[in-house]
C-alpha positions in Angstrom: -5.1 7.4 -10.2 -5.9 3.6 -11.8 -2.5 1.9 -12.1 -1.1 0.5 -15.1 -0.9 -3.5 -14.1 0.8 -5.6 -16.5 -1.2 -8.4 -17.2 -2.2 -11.1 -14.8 -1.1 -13.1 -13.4 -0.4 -10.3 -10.4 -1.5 -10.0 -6.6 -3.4 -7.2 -5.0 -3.1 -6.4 -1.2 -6.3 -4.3 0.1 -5.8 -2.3 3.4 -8.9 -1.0 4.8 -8.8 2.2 7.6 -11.3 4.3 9.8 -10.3 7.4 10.0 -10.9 9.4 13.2 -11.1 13.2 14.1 -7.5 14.9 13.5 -4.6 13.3 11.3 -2.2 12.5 13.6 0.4 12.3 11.3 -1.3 9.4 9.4 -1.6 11.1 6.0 2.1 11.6 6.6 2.7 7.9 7.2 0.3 6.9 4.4 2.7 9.0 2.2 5.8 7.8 3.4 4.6 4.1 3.6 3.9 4.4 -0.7 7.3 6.0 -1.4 8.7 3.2 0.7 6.6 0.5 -1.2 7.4 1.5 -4.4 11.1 0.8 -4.0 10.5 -2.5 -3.2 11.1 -5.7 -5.4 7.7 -6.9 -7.3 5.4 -3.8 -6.5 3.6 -2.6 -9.3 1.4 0.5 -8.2 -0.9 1.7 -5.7 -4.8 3.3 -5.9 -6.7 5.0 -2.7 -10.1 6.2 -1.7 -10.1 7.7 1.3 -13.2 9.2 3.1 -14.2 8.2 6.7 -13.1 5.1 5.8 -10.1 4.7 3.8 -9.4 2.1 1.0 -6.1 1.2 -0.6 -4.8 -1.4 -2.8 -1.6 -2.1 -3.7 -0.6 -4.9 -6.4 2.6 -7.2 -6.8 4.0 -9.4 -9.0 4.4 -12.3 -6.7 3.2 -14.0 -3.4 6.8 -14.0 -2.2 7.2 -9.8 -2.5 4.2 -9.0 -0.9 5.1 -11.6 2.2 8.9 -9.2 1.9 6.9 -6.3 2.1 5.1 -7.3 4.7 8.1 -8.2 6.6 9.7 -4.5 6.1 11.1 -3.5 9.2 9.8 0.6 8.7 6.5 -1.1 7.4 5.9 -3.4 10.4 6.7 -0.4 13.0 4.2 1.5 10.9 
């Protein structure tokens, strides 16, 4: 899905993964990583392409939430 981004000025955060044979529980943690993100302060959406190797992109309103996120306790352990 394409998010809906207000307009700019906003920040986008690009995460980039190689996926190996068998989950793991990633998908699981990929799921659970976007709920979390989406109840933080500044985030505005989320897209993914995932294949072998998996691309995502979240975006945020400011420097300053993305550096929070970042930070997240259940993010960093993630």
């Amino acid at each position: 899905m394409i998010v809906n981004t207000p307009p700019p000025p906003y920040y986008a955060v690009i995460f980039t993964s190689v996926r190996t044979e068998g989950d793991e529980g990633y998908a699981a943690m990929a799921d659970t990583m976007e709920e979390l993100a989406a109840t933080q302060p500044g985030y505005l959406g989320m897209e993914h392409a995932r294949n072998n190797i998996g691309v995502s992109v979240s975006y945020w309103s400011s420097l300053e939430d993305i550096k929070n996120w970042k930070q997240n306790a259940d993010h960093l352990a993630a």
